[in-house]
C-alpha positions as CSV (number, residue, x, y, z in Angstrom):
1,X,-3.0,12.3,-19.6
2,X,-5.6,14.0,-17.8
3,X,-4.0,15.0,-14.0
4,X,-6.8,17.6,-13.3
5,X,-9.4,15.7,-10.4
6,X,-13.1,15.6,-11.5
7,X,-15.5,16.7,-8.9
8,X,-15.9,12.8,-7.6
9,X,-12.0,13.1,-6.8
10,X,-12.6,16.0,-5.1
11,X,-15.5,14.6,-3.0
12,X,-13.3,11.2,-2.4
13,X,-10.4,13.4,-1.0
14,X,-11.9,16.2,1.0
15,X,-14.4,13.9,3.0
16,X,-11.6,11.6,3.5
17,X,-9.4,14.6,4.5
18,X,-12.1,15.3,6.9
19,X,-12.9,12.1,8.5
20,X,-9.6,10.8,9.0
21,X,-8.5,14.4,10.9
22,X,-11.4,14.2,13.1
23,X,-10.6,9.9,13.7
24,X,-7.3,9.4,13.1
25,X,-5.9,12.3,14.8
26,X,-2.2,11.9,16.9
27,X,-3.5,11.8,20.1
28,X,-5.6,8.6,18.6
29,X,-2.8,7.0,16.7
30,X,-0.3,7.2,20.0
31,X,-3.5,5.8,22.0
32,X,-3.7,2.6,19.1
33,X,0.2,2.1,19.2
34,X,0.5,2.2,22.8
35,X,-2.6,-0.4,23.5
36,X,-4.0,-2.0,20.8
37,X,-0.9,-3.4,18.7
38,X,-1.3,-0.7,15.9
39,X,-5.2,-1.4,15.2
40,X,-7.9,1.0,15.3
41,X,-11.3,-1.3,15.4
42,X,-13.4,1.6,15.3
43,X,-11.9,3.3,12.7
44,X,-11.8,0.5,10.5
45,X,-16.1,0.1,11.3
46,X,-16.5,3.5,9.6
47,X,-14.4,3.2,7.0
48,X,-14.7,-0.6,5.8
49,X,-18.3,-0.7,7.1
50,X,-20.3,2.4,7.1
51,X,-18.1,4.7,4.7
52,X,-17.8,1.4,2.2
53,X,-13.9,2.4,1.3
54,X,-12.9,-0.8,0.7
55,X,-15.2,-1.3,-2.2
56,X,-13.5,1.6,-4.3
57,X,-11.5,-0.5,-6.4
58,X,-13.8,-3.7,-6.7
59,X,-15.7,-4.6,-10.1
60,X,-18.8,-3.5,-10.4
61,X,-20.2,-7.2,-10.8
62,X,-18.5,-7.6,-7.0
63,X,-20.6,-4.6,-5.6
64,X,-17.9,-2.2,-5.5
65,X,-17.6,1.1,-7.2
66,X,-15.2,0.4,-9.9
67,X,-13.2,3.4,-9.6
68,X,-9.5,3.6,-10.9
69,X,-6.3,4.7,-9.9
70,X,-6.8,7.7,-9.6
71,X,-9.1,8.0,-6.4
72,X,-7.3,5.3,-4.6
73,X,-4.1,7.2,-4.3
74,X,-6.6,10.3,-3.7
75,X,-7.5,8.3,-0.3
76,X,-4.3,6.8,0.1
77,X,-2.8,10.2,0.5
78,X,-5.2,11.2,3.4
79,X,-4.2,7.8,4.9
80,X,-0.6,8.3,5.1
81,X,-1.2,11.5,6.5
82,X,-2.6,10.2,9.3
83,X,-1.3,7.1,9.9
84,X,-4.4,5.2,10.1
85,X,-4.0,2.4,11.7
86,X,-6.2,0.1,9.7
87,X,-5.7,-3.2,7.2
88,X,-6.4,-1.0,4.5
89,X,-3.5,-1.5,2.2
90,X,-3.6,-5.4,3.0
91,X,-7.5,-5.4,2.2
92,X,-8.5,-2.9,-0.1
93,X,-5.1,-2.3,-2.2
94,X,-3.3,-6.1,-2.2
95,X,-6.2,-8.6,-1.5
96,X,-8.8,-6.6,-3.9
97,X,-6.5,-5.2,-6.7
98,X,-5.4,-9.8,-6.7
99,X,-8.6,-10.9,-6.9
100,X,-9.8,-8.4,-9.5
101,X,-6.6,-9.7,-11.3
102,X,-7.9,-12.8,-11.4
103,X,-11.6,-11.9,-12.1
104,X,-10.3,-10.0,-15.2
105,X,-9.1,-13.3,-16.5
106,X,-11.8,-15.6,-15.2
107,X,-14.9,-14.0,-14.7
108,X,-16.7,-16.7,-13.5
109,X,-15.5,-18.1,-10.6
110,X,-17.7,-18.1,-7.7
111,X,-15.2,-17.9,-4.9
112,X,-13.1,-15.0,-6.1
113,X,-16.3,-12.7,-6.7
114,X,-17.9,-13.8,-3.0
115,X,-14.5,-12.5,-1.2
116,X,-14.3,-9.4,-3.7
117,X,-18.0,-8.6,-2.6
118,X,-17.2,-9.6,1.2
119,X,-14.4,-6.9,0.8
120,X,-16.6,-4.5,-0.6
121,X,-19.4,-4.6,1.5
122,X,-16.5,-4.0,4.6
123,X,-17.1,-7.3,6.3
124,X,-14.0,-9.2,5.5
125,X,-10.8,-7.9,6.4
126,X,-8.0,-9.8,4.0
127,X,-4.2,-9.4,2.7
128,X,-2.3,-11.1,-0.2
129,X,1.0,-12.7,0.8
130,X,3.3,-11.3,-1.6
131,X,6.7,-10.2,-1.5
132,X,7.3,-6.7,0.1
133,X,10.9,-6.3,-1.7
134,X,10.0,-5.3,-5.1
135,X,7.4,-5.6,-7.9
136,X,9.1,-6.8,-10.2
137,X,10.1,-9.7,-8.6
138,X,6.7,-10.1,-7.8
139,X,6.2,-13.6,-9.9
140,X,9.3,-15.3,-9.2
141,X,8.1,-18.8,-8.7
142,X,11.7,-19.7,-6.8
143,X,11.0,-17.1,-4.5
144,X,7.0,-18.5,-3.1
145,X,8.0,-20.3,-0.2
146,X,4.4,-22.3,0.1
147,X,4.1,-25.6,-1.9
148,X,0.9,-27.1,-2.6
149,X,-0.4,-30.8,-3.9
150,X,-3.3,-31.8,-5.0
151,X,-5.3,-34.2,-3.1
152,X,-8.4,-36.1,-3.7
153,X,-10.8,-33.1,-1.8
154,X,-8.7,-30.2,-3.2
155,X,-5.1,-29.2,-2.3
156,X,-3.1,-29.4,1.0
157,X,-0.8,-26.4,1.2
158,X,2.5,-26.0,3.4
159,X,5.0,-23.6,4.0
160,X,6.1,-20.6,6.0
161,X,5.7,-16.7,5.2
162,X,8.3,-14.5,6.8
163,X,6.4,-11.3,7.1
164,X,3.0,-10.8,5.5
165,X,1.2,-6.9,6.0
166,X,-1.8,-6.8,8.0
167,X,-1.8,-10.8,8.1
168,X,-2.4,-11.0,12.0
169,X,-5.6,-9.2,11.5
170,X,-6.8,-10.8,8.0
171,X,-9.5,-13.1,8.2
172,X,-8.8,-13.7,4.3
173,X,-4.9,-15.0,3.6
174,X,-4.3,-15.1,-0.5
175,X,-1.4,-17.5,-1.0
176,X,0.7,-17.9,-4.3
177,X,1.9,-21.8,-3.9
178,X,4.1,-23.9,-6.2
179,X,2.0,-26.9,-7.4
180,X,4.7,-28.8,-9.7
181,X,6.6,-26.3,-11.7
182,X,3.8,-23.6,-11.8
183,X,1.8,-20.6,-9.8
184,X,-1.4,-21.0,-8.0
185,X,-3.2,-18.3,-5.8
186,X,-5.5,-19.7,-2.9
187,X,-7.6,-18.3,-0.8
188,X,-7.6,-19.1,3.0
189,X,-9.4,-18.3,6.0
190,X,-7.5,-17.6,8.8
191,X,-9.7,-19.8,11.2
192,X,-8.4,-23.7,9.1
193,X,-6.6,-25.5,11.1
194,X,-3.2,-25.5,10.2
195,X,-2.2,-21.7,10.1
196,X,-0.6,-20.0,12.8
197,X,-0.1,-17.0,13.2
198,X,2.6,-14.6,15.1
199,X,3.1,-10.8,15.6
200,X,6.4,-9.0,14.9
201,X,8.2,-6.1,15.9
202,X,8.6,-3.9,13.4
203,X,9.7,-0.6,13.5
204,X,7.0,1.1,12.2
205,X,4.1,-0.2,14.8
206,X,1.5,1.4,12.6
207,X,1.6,-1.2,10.2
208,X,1.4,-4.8,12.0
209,X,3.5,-7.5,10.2
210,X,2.7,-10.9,10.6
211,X,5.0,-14.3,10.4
212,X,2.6,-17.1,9.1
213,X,3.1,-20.8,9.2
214,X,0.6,-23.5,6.9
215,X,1.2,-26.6,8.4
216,X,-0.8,-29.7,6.3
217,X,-3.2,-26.9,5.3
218,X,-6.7,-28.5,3.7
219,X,-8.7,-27.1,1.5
220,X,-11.3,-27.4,-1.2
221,X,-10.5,-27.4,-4.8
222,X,-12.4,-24.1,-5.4
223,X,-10.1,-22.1,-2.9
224,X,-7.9,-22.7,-5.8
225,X,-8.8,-19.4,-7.4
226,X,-6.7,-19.3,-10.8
227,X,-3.4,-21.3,-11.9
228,X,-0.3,-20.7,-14.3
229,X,-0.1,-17.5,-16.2
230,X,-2.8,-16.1,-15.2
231,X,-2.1,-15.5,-11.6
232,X,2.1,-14.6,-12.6
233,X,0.5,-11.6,-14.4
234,X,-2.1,-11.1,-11.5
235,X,0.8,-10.6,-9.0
236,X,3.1,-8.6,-11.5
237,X,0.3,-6.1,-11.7
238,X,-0.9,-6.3,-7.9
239,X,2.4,-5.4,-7.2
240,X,3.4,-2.7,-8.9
241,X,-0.3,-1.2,-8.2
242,X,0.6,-1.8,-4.4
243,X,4.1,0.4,-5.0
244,X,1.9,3.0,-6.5
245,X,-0.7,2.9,-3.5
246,X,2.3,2.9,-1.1
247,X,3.7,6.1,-2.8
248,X,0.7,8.0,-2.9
249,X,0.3,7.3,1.0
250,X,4.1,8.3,1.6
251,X,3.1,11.9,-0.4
252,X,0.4,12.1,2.5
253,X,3.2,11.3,4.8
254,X,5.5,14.1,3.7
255,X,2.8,16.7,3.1
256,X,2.4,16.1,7.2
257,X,5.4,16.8,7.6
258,X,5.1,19.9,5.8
259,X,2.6,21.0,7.6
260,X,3.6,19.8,11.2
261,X,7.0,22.1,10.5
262,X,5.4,25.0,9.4
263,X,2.9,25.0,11.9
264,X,5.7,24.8,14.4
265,X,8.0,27.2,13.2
266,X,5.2,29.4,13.0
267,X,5.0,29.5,16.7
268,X,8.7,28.9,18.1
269,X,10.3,32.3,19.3
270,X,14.1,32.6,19.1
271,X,15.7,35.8,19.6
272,X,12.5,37.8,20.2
273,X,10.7,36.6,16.9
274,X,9.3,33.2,15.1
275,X,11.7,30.6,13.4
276,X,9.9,30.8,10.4
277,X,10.7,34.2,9.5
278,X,14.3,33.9,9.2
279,X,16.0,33.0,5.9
280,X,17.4,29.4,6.3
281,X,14.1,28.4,7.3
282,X,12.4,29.7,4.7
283,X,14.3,27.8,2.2
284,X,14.5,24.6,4.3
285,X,10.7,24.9,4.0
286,X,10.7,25.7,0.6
287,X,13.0,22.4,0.1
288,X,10.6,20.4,1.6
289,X,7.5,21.6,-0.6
290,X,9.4,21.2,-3.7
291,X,10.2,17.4,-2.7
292,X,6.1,16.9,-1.7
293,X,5.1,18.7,-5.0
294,X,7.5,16.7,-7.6
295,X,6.0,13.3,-5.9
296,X,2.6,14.3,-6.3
297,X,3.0,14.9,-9.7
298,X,5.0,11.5,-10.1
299,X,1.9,10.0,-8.3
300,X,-1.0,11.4,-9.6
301,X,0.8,11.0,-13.3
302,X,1.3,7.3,-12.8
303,X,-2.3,6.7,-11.8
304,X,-3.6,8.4,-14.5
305,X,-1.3,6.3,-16.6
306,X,-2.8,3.5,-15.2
307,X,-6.4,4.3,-15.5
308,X,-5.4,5.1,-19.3
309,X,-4.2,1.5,-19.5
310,X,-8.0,0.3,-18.9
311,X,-7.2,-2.5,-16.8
312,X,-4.2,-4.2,-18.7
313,X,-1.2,-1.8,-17.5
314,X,1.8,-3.0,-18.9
315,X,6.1,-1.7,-18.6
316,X,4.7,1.8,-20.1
317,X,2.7,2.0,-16.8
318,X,5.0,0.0,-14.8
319,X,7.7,2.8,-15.1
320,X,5.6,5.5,-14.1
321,X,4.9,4.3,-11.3
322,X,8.9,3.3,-10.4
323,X,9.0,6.8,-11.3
324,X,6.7,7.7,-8.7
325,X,7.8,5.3,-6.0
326,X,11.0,6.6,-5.9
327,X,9.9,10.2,-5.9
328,X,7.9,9.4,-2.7
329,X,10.1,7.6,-0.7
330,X,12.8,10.4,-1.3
331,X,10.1,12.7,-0.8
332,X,8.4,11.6,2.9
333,X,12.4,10.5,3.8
334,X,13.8,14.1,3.1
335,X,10.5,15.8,4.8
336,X,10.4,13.8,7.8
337,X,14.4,14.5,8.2
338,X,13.8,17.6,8.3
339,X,11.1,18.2,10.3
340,X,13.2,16.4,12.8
341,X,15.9,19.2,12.2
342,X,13.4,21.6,12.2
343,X,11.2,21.1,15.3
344,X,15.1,21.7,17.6
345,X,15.9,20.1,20.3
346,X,12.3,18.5,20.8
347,X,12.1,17.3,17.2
348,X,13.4,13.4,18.0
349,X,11.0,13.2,21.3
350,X,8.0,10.5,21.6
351,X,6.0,13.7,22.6
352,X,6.1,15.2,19.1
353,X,4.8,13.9,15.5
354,X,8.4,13.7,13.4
355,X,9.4,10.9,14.6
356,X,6.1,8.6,13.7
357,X,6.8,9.9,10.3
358,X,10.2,8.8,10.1
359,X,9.8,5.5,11.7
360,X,7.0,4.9,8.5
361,X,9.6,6.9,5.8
362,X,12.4,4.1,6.6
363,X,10.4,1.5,6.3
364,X,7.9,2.4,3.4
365,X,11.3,3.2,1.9
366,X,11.8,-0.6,2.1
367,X,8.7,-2.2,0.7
368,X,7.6,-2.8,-2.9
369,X,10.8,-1.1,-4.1
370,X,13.4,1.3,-3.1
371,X,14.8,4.3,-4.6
372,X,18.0,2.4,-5.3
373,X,16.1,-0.8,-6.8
374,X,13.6,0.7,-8.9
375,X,16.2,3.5,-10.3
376,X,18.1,0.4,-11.1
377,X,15.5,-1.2,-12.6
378,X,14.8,1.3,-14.6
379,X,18.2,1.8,-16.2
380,X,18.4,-1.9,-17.3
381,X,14.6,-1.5,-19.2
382,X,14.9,2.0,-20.5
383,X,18.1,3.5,-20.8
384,X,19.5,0.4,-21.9
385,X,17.3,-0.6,-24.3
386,X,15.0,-3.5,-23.9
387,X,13.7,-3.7,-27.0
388,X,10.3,-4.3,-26.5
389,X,9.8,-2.1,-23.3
390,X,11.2,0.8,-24.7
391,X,8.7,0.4,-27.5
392,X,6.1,0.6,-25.0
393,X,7.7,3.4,-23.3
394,X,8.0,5.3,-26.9
């Protein structure tokens, strides 16, 4: 396993480092939260449209780059550092990573590579309406609340979905739906009539949530986009890559909080010198680093895992990345706590960063698995003994 970056890494996270400081810095996020309902339309020009960022992850026969893993967490990292407010993880990590599931299986289906390569090219802005609970639950067919039937045009889809990522800005919705007793995926555009659309408060405002109702929904029979096994095994995998994309942007999220307490404590006079130079500090501090250092290493180990699985990652790969998950939400959990602690009596205040980050560590600690579930899941597949996971794992 190969965990050192290669000088494309490099370039992918330095000049997304750089970018997102100079366009995603606080003062911008609080301006985006406070008046535009958590999206930055400008940011999301440069880096879907100019910077092409969506396309890292696309097939090459899409018109994306093709790159693995590895340089999606790379960028992932600078995101959750920021707090971008952009349909990044909706577009570029659930909608493209399920439609290159699918491609992988059926390479010839026109409609799944026209979305990939609108995706790509930054001019479609799309989610996948999977649940946020936990991957591996990811293909329960009891649990899709949408029911399709086919009809003499196509299929006619109905149902509601409770709280879908980025899915009040999506112009793309990808819908698993029951047709008899098996999986389908569709695509949707957001304009059909039928599907409506409603905001909802969330915690964290930097990441919109969406309730969606289909109502009688239309469409052709090529929206259809794969059926049966083929799209159980595309949401297994979508999921679990979206837990690993999550944790890598929770490392970004802790490493700013790293960085936000040092910074401060560096500065903050008590007793006629700075914070940071007495000892409980110090190894508060050090605390911290040792959380954001162990999740990195979770992180970037389970995306090279799954860039060593070449596109058919399997339980091997699956528990890295539970690993990782559950590094990072303990990680950005912990750091944000204590930069709370650390930043005093200001540390709780809208005025000051900690907070932001602790509104995101509570509820990224929620999505695609938590500490508790995936630790759990664990246990029951490798310690005691599936048979033919811990083959895998051996």
């Amino acid at each position: 396993m190969d965990l050192v970056l290669s000088e494309e890494e490099l370039l992918i996270r330095d000049s997304a480092a750089e970018v997102l400081a100079q366009q995603s810095a606080s003062a911008e996020v609080r301006r985006v939260l406070e008046r535009h309902a958590g999206y930055d339309a400008a940011l999301w020009q440069t880096l879907a449209a100019e910077l092409g960022w969506c396309g890292l992850g696309v097939p090459e026969q899409a018109g994306g780059a093709g790159l693995g893993a590895k340089a999606l967490v790379l960028l992932m990292e600078q995101m959750g550092r920021r707090l971008a407010c952009v349909p990044y993880f909706g577009t570029a990590v659930l909608a493209a990573q399920g439609l290159a599931q699918c491609l992988r299986e059926i390479p010839d289906h026109e409609e799944t590579v026209r979305w990939l390569a609108r995706i790509a090219a930054g001019e479609t802005r799309a989610t996948l309406a999977l649940s946020c609970t936990a991957p591996f639950d990811a293909d329960r067919i009891d649990a899709v609340p949408v029911v399709a039937y086919e009809t003499a045009e196509g299929y006619c889809l109905s149902g509601a979905l409770s709280a879908v990522i980025d899915g009040v800005m999506a112009d793309l919705l990808l819908v698993p739906a029951r047709v008899g007793d098996e999986l389908a995926l569709f695509a949707l555009e957001t304009t059909q009539t039928g599907i409506a659309r409603r905001p909802l408060p969330t915690l964290d405002a930097s990441r919109p949530f969406a309730a969606i109702e289909l109502e009688s929904v239309s469409v052709a029979r090529s929206a259809c986009l794969a059926r049966g096994d083929v799209v159980r095994e595309a949401l297994t995998r979508t999921a679990w890559f979206a837990a690993l994309a999550l944790a890598a942007e929770q490392l970004g999220g802790a490493q700013q909080c790293l960085d936000l307490t040092l910074a401060y404590t560096s500065e903050r006079v008590q007793f006629g010198r700075t914070i940071a130079s007495f000892q409980a500090v110090k190894h508060r501090c050090a605390e911290m680093l040792v959380a954001v250092e162990a999740a990195r290493s979770a992180v970037l180990g389970a995306a090279a895992a799954w860039d060593g699985a070449q596109g058919e990652p399997a339980a091997a790969e699956f528990a890295d990345v539970a690993v990782a998950k559950s590094s990072a939400n303990d990680a950005l959990r912990y750091c944000a706590q204590e930069a709370i602690q650390l930043h005093g009596g200001v540390g709780f205040t809208w005025e000051y960063d900690p907070q932001l980050y602790f509104k995101r560590a509570q509820a990224s600690g929620a999505l695609f698995g938590s500490t508790q579930g995936l630790l759990a899941w664990l246990a029951a597949h490798v310690i005691d003994g599936d048979s033919t996971f811990a083959g895998e794992i051996a």
